[in-house]
DODREN-248399 format. One record per residue (C-alpha): residue number from 1; residue in three letters; y negated, x negated, z negated. Coordinates in Angstrom, 3 decimals. Each point is the difference from the previous one (the first is absolute). Example, Ala and Ser with C-alpha at 12.3 -4.5 7.8 and 13.67 -1.06 7.14 Angstrom:
! residues 2
[vomar 1 ala [4.500 -12.300 -7.800]];
[vomar 2 ser [-3.440 -1.370 0.660]];
***
This chain:
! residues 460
[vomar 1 unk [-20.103 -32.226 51.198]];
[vomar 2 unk [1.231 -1.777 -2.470]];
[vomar 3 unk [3.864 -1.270 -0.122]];
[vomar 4 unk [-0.056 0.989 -3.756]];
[vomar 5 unk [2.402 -3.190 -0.589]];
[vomar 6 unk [3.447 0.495 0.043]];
[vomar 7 unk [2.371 0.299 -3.393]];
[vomar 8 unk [1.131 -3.644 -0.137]];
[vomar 9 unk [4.053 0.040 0.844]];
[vomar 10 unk [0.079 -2.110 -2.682]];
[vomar 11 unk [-1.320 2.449 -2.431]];
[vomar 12 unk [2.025 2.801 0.964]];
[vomar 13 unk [3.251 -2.370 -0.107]];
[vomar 14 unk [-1.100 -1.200 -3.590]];
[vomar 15 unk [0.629 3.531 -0.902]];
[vomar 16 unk [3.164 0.901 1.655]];
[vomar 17 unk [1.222 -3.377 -1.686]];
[vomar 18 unk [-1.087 0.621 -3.459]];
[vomar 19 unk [2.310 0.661 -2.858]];
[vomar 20 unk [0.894 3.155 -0.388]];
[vomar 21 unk [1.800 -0.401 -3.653]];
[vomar 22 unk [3.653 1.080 -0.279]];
[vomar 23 unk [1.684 1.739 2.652]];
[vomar 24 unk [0.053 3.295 -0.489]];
[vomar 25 unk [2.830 2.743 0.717]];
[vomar 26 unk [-1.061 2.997 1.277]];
[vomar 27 unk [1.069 2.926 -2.515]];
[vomar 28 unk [1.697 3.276 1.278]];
[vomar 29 unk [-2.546 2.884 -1.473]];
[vomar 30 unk [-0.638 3.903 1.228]];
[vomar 31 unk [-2.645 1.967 1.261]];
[vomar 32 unk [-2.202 1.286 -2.874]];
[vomar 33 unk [0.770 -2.366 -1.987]];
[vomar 34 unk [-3.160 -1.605 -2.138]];
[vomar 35 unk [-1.576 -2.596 -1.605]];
[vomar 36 unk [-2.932 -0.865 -2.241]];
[vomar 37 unk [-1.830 -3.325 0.071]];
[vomar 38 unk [-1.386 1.119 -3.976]];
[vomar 39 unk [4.136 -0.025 -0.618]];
[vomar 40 unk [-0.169 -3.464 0.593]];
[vomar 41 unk [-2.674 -1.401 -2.161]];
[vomar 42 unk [-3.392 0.178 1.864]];
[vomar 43 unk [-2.835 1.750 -2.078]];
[vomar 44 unk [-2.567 0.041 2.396]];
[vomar 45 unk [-2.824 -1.297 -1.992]];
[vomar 46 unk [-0.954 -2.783 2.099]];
[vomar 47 unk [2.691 -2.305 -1.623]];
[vomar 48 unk [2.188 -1.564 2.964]];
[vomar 49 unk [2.402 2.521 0.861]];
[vomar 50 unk [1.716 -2.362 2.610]];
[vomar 51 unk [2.990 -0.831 -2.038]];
[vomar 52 unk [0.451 3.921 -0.919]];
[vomar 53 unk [-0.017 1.055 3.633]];
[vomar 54 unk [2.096 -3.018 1.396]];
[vomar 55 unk [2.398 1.397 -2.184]];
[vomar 56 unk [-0.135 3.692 0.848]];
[vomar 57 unk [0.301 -1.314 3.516]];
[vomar 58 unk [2.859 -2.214 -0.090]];
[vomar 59 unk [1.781 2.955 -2.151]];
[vomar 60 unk [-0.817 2.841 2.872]];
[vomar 61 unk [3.463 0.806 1.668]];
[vomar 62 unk [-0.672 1.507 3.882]];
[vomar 63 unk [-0.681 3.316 0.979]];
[vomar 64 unk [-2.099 0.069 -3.485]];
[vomar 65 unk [-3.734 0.231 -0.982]];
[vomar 66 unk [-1.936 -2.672 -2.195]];
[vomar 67 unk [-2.579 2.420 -1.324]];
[vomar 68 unk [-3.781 -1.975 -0.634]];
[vomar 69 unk [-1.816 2.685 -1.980]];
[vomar 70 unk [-3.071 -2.724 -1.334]];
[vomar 71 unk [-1.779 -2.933 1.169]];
[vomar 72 unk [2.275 -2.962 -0.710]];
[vomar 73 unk [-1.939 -3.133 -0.278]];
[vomar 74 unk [1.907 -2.544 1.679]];
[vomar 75 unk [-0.545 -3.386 -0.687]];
[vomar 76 unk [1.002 -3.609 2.020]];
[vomar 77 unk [3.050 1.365 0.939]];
[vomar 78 unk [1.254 1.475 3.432]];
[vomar 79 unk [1.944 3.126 -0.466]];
[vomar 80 unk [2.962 -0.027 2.081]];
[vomar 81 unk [1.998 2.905 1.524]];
[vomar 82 unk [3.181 -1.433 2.090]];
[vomar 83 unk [3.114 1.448 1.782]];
[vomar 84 unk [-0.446 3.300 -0.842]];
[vomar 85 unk [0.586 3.002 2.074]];
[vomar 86 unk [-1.391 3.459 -0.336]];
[vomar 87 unk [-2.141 -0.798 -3.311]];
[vomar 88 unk [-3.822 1.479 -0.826]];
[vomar 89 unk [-2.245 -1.507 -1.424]];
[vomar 90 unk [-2.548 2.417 -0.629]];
[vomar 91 unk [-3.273 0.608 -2.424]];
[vomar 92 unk [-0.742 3.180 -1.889]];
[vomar 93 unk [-2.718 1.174 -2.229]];
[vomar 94 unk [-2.379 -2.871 1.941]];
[vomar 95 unk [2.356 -2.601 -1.131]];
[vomar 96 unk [0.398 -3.305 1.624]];
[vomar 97 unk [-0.770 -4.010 -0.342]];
[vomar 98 unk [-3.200 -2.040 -1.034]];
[vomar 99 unk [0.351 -3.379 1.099]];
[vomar 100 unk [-0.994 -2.589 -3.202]];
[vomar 101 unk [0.649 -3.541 1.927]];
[vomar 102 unk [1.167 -1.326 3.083]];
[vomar 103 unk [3.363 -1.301 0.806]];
[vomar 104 unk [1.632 -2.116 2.501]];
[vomar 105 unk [0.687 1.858 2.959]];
[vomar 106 unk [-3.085 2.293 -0.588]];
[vomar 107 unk [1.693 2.789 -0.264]];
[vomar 108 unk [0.152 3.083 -2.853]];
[vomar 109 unk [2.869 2.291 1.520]];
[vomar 110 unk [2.665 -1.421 2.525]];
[vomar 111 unk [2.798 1.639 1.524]];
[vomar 112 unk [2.653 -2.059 1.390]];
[vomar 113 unk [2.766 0.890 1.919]];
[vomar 114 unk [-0.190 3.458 -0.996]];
[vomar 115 unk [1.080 3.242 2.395]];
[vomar 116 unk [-1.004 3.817 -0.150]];
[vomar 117 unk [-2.095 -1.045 -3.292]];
[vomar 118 unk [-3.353 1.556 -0.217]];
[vomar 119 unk [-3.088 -1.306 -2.116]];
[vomar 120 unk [-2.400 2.963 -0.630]];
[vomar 121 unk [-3.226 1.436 -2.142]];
[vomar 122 unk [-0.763 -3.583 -1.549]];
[vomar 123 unk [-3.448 -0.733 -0.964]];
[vomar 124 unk [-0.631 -3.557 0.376]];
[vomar 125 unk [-2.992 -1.987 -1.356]];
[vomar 126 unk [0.201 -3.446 1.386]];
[vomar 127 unk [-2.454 -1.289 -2.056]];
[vomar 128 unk [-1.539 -2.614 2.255]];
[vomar 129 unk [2.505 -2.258 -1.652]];
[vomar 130 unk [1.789 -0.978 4.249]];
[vomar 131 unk [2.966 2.002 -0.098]];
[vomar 132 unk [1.112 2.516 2.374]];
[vomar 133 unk [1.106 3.503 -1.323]];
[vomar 134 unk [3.313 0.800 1.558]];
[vomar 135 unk [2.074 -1.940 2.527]];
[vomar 136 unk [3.105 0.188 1.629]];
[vomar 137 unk [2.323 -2.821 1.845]];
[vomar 138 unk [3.044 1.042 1.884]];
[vomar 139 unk [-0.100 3.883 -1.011]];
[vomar 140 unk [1.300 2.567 2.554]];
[vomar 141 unk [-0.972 3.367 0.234]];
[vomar 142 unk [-2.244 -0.031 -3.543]];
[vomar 143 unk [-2.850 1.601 -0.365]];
[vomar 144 unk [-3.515 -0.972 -1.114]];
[vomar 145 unk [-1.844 3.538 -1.065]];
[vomar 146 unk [-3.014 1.488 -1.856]];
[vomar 147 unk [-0.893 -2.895 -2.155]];
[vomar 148 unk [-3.651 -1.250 -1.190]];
[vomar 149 unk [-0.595 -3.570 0.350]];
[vomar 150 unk [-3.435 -1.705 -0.933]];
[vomar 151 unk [-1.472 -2.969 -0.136]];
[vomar 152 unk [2.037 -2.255 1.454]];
[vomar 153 unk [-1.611 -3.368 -0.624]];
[vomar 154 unk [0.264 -3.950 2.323]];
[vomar 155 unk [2.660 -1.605 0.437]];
[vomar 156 unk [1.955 3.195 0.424]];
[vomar 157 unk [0.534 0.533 3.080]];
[vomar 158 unk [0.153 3.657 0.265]];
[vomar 159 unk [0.839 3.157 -2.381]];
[vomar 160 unk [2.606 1.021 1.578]];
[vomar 161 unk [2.454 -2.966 2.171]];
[vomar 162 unk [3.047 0.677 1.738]];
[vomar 163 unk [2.174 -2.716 2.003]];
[vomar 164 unk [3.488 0.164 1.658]];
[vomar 165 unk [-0.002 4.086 -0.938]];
[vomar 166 unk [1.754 2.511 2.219]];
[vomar 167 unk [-1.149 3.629 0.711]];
[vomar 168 unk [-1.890 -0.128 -3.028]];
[vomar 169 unk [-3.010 2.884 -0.833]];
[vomar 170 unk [-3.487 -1.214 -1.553]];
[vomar 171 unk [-1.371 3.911 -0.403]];
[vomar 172 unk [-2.995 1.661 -2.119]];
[vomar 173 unk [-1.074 -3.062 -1.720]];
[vomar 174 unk [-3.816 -0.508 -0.837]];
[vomar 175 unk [-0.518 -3.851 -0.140]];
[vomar 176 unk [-3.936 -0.736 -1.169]];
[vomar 177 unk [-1.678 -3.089 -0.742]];
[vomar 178 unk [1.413 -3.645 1.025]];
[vomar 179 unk [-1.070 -3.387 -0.574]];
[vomar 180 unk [-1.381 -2.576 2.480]];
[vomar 181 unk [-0.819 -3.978 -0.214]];
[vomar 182 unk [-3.411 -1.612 0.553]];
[vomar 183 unk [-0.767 -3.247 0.070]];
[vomar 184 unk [-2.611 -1.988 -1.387]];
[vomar 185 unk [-2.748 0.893 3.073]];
[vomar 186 unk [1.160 3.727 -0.703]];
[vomar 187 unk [2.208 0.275 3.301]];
[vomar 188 unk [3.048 2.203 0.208]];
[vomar 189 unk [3.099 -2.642 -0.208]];
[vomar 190 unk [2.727 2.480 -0.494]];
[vomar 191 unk [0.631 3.481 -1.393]];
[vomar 192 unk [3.048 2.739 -1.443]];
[vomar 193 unk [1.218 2.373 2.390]];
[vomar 194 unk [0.548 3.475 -1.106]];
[vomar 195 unk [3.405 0.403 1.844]];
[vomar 196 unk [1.652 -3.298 1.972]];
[vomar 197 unk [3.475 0.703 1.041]];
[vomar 198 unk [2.079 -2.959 1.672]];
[vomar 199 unk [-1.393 -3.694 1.215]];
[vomar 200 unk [1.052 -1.852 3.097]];
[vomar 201 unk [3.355 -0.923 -0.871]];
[vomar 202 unk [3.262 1.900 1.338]];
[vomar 203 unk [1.059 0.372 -4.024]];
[vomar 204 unk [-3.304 1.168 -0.433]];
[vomar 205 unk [-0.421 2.532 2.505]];
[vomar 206 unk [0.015 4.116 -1.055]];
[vomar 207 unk [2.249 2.085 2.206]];
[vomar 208 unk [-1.277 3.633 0.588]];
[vomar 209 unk [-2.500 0.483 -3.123]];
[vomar 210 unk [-2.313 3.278 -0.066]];
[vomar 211 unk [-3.216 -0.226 -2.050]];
[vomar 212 unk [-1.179 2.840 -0.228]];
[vomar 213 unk [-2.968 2.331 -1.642]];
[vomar 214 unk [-1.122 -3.344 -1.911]];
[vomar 215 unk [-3.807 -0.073 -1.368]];
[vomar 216 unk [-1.426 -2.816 -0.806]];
[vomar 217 unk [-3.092 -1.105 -1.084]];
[vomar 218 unk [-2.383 -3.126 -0.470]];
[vomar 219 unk [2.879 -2.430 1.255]];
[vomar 220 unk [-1.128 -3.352 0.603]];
[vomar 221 unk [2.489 -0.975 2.693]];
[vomar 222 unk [0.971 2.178 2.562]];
[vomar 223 unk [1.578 3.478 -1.334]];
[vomar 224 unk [3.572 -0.374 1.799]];
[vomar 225 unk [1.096 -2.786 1.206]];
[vomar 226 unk [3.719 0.612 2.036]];
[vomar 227 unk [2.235 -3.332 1.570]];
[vomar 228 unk [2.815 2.419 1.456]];
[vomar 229 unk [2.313 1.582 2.175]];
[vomar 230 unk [-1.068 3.863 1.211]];
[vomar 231 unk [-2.282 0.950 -2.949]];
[vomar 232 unk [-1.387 2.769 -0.526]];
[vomar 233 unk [-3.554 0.639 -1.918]];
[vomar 234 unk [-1.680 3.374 0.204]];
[vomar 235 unk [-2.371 1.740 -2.283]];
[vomar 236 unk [-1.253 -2.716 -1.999]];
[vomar 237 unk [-3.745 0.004 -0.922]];
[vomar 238 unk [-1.808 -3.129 -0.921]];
[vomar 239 unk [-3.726 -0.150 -1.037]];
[vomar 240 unk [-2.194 -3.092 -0.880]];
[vomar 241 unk [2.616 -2.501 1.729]];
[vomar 242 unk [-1.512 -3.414 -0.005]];
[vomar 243 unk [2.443 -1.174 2.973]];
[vomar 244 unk [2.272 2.542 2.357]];
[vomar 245 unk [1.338 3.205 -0.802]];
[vomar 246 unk [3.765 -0.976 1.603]];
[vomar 247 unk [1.412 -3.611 1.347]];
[vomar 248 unk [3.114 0.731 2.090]];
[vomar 249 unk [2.156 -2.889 1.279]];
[vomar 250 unk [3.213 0.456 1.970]];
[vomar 251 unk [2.665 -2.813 -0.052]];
[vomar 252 unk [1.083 -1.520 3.237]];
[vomar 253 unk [3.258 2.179 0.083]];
[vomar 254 unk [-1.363 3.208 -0.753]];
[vomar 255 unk [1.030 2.955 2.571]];
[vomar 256 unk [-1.073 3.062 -1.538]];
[vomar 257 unk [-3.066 1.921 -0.599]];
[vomar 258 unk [-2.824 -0.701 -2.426]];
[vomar 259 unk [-2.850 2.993 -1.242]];
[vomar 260 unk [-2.956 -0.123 -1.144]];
[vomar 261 unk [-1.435 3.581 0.133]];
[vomar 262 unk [-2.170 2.811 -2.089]];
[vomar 263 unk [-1.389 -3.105 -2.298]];
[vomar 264 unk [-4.052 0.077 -1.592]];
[vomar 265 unk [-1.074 -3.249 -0.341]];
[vomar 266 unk [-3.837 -1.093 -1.177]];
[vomar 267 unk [-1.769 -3.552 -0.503]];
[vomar 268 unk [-2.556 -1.237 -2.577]];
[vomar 269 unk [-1.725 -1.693 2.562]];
[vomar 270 unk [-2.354 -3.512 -0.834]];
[vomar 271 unk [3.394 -2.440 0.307]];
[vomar 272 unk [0.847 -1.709 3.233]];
[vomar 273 unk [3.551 1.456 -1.373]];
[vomar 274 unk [-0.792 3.474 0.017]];
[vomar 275 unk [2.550 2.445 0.300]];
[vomar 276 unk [0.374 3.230 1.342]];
[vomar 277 unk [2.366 -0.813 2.921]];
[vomar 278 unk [3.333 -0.668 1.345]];
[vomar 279 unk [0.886 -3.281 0.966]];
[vomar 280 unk [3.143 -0.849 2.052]];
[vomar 281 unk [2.347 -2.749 0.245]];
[vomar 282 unk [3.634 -0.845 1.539]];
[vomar 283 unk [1.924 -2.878 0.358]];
[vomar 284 unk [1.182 -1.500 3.215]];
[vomar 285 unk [2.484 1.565 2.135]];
[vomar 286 unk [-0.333 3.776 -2.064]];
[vomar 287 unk [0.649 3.097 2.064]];
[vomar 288 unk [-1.510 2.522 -3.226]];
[vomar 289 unk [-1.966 3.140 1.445]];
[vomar 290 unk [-3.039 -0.312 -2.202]];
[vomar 291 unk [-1.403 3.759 -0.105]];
[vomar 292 unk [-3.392 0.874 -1.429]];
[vomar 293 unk [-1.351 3.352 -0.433]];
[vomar 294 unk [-2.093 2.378 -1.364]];
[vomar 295 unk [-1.577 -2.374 -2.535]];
[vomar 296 unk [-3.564 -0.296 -1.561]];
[vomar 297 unk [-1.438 -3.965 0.103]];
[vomar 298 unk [-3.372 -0.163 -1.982]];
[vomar 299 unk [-2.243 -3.140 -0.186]];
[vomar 300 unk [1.793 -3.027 1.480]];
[vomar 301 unk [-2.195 -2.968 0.292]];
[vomar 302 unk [2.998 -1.155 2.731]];
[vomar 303 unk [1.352 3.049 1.666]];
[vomar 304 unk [1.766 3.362 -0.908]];
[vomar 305 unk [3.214 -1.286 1.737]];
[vomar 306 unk [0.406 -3.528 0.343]];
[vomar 307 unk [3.133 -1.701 2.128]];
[vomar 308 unk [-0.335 -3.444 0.182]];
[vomar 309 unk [3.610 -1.341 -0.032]];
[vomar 310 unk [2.505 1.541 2.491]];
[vomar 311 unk [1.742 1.175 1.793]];
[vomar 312 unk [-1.708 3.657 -0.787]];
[vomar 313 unk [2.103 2.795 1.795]];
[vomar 314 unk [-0.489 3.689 -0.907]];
[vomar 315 unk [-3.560 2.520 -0.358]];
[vomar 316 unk [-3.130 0.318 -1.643]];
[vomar 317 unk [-0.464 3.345 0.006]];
[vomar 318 unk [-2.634 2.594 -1.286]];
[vomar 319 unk [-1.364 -2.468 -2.421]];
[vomar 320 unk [-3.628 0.577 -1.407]];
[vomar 321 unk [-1.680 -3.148 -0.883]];
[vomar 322 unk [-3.118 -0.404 -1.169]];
[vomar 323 unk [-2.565 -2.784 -1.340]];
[vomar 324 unk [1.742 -3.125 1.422]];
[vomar 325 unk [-1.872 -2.996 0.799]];
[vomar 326 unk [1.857 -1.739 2.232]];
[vomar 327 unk [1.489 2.809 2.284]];
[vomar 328 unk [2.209 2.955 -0.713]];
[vomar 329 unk [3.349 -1.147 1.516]];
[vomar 330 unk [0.079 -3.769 0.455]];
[vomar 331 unk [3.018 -1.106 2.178]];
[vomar 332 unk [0.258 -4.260 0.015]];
[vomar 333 unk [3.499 -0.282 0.266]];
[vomar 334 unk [2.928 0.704 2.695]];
[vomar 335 unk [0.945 3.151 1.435]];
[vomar 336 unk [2.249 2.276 1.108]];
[vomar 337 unk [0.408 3.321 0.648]];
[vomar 338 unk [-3.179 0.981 -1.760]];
[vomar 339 unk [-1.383 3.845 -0.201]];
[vomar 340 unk [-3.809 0.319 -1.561]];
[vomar 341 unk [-0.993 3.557 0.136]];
[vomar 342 unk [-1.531 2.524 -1.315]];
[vomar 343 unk [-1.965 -2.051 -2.779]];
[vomar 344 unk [-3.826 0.846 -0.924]];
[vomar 345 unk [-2.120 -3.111 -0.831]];
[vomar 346 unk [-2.969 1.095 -1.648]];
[vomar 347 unk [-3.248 -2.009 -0.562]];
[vomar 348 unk [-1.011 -2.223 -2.496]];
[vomar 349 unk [-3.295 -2.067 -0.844]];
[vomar 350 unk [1.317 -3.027 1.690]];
[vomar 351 unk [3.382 0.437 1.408]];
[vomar 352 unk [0.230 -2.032 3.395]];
[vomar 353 unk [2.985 1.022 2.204]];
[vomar 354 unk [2.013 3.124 0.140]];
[vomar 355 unk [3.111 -1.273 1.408]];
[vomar 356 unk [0.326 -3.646 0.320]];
[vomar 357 unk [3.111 -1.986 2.165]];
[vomar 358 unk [-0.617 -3.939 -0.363]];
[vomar 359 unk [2.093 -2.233 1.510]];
[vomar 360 unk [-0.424 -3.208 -1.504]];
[vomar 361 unk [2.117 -3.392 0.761]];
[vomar 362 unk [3.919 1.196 0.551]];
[vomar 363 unk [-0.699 3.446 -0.808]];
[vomar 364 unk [1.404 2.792 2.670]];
[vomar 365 unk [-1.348 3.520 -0.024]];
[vomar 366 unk [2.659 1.727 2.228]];
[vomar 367 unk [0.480 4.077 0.461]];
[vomar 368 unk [-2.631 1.822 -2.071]];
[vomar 369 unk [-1.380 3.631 0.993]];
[vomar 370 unk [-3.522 1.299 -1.302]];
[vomar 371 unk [-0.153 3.369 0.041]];
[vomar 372 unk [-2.332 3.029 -1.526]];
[vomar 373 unk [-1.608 -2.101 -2.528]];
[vomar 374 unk [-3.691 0.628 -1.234]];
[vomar 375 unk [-1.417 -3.054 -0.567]];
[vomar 376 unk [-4.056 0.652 -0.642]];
[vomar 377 unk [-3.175 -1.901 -1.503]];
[vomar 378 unk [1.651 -3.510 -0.156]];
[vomar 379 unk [-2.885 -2.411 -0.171]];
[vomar 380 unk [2.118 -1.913 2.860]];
[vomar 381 unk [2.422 1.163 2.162]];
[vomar 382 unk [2.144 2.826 -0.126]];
[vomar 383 unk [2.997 -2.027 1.764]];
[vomar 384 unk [-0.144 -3.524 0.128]];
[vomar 385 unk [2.705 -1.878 2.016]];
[vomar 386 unk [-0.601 -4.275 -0.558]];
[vomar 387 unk [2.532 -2.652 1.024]];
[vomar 388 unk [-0.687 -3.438 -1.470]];
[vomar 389 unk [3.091 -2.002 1.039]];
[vomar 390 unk [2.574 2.699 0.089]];
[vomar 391 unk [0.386 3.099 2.728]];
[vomar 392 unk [0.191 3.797 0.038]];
[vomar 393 unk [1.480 1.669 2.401]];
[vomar 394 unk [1.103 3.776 0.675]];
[vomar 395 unk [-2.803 1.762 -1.961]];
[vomar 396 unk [-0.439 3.915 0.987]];
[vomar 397 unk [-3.668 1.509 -2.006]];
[vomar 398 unk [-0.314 3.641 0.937]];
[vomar 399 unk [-1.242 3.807 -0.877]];
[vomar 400 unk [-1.648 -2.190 -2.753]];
[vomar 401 unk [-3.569 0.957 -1.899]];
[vomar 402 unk [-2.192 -2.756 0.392]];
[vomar 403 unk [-3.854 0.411 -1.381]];
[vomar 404 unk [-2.711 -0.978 -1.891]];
[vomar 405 unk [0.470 -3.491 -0.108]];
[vomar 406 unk [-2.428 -2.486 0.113]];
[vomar 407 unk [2.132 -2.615 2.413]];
[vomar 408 unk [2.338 1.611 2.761]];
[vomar 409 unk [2.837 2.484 0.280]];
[vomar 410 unk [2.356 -2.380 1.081]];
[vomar 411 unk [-0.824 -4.186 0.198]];
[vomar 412 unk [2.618 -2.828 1.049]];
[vomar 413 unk [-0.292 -3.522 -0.289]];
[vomar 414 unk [1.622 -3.140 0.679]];
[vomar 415 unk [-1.012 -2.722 -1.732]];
[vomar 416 unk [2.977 -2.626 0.828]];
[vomar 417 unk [2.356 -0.049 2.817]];
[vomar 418 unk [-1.003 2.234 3.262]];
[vomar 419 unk [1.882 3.294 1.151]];
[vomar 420 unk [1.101 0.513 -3.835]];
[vomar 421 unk [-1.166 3.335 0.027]];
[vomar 422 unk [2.641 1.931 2.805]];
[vomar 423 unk [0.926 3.388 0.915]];
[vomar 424 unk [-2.725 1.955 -2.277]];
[vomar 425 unk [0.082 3.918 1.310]];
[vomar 426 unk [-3.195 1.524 -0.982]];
[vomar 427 unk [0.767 3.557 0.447]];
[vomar 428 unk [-2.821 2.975 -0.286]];
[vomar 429 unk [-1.478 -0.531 -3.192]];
[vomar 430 unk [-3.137 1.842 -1.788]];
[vomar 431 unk [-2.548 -2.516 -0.621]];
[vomar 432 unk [-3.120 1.143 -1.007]];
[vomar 433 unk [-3.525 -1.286 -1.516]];
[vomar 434 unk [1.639 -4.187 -0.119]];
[vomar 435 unk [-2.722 -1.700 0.033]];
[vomar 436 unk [0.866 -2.878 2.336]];
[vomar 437 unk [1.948 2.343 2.673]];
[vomar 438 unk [3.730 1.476 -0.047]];
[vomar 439 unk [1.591 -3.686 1.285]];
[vomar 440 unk [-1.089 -3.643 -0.777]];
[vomar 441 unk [2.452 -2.173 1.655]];
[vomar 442 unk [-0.970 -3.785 -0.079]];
[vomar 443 unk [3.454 -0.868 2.276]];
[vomar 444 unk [-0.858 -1.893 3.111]];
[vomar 445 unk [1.757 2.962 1.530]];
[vomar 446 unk [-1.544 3.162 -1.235]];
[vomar 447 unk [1.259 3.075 -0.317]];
[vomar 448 unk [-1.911 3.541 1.786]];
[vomar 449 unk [-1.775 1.533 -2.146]];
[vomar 450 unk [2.274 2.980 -1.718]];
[vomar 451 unk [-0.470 3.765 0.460]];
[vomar 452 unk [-1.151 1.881 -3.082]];
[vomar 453 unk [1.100 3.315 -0.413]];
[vomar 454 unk [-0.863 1.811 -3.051]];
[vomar 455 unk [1.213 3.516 -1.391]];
[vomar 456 unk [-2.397 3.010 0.738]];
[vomar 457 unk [-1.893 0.667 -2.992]];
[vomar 458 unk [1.370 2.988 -2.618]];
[vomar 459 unk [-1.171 3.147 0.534]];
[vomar 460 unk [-1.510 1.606 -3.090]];
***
């Protein structure tokens, strides 16, 4: 799958460096307290508003409302909301921002440094011009929530960005339509997320977001895109995706629990980048517990779930993937501690492998259990277990559903370095119709051929 390129560090530190104007004091205000961007000047005729709502913004004491009751055409100027705590900003009457121009840090609405604040109800037409709609740097507990963000055009890179954020909310917003880069032969170079939180710097890192009940549609990067500690995205629904539906990394400290669970994700399919799945990542030395469950993974030319750096510690769990090309769970990275079960891997036109552990150069797959899975009509193998200069060891497949496809049940391989395949338990599985046989083992040392024991058939 493809690494979707990284946010420079550099880019993301060119924007916590730039110039923020005057410092500004944070002003004392109450709850219920109100005020009107048209009370500042903008006319909302497609003018640049920018100047009109920098204003209204730098004038908005905390605990108080900015009210955005039209489209505001902003023009090549960031608007900037900093060190505020409690504020709204919030659209009524389908108010909100048109982007005009770009502007240095590619940006239309940041938040910096701002706690409790909540931005809300926007509708926000990028207008292809490279900026992203809202962002926020350094915010705790603020809230991201019902807004309408479209077209989102290159070198943005998302709609909504969040770095260095604690226990912040990204809720209810519909995100549709984002740019991507060709080049010259027509290949995909690079492409706008719809929601990136945190990069692979400590600074950068979120702590504890939730994105939740997000929708988002035609995004040509991946949909969300999470560097954090113990996140939480559920509920989100992403259709036409031309690369994954979530990237999760965990940094090398992180402790804590990450979940992925109850999210709809669907690929365009035709793109080597294809989206549709989840793909996994974690730095070095992590000890996150990377749950996911109860998800829908349509039409990934790679796989539905994808771990390929490690370690990976945590379930897989009563996942339904469908479509992939590659395989349906695709585990290339270290292990430990690793739970796949319960996930239904349905057939496609050309999908190859069901569940796939390679062990290439360096690579050790330690401690996973494959249980109760249905894994049918792969034009391969259902489970395929291949070393290539790296080992697994301790791998338990039972009570699992294996039929239909056109290879084997279960194959293992070694293709570098004998005995790299160890301690494989291949408890009573139900392998039916494969049509090479239930086990292909091409080990010096073969394994007996499993039992198969299937259910009884339903009774009418």
């Amino acid at each position: 799958m493809h690494s979707m390129g990284y946010l420079a560090v550099a880019s993301f530190a060119a924007m916590l460096l730039a110039p923020y104007g005057a410092a500004q004091t944070s002003k004392q205000g109450s709850p219920g307290f109100e005020l009107n961007i048209r009370s500042f000047g903008a006319v909302c005729d497609g003018s640049d508003d920018g100047p009109a709502v920098q204003a209204a913004l730098e004038a908005l004491p905390d605990n108080a409302t900015l009210l955005v009751p039209c489209k505001a055409a902003i023009g090549p100027s960031e608007l900037l909301l900093r060190d505020r705590r409690g504020v709204t900003v919030m659209g009524t009457q389908g108010g909100g921002f048109q982007a005009l121009a770009p502007n240095h840090n590619r940006i239309l609405l940041r938040l910096n440094s701002c706690h409790g604040c909540t931005v809300a109800d926007l509708a926000i037409d990028g207008g292809n011009v490279g900026v992203a709609a809202i962002a926020l740097e350094r915010c705790v507990e603020t809230v991201v929530r019902n807004n309408t963000i479209t077209d989102i055009g290159y070198p943005a890179h998302a709609a909504i960005l969040g770095w260095g954020n604690r226990d912040n909310l990204y809720t209810g917003n519909l995100i549709a339509n984002t740019g991507i880069l060709y080049n010259a032969e027509g290949e995909i170079v690079n492409a706008t997320r719809g929601i990136w939180l945190g990069n692979e710097k400590r600074e950068f890192y979120e702590w504890r977001p939730r994105v939740l009940d997000n929708r988002l549609h035609h995004i040509g990067g991946t949909a969300i895109v999470v560097h954090a500690y113990s996140a939480v995205v559920e509920r989100n629904v992403g259709e036409n995706l031309l690369w994954s539906g979530i990237k999760v990394v965990a940094p090398a400290d992180a402790r804590g629990t990450t979940r992925l669970a109850d999210n709809r994700f669907q690929g365009t399919g035709g793109s080597r980048y294809s989206g549709g799945g989840i793909q996994l990542g974690s730095e070095l030395g992590n000890a996150e517990t990377i749950v996911v469950e109860n998800n829908i993974l349509d039409g990934d030319i790679e796989s539905g779930i994808y771990a390929a750096r490690g370690p990976v510690t945590g379930r897989f769990v009563n996942n339904t993937i469908r479509n992939t090309l590659q395989a349906g769970i695709s585990l290339l990275c270290e292990t430990r501690d690793l739970l796949v079960q319960g996930n239904r891997i349905e057939r496609g036109d050309a999908g190859k492998q069901g569940i796939r552990l390679i062990a290439d150069r360096g690579v050790e797959i330690r401690g996973v259990e494959i249980t109760g899975n249905q894994i049918r009509g792969r034009v391969e193998n259902g489970i395929l277990i291949l070393t290539n200069g790296g080992s697994v060891d301790g791998v338990s497949i039972h009570s699992n559903t294996l039929a239909d496809n056109a290879w084997y049940g279960v194959f293992m391989e070694e293709k570098a370095g004998a005995n790299a395949i160890r301690n494989i338990e291949l408890g009573p599985n139900c392998y039916q119709r494969n049509g090479r046989g239930a086990l292909g083992d091409g080990r010096p040392h073969k394994a007996e051929q499993p039992p198969s024991v299937c259910p009884a058939p339903a009774v009418p």
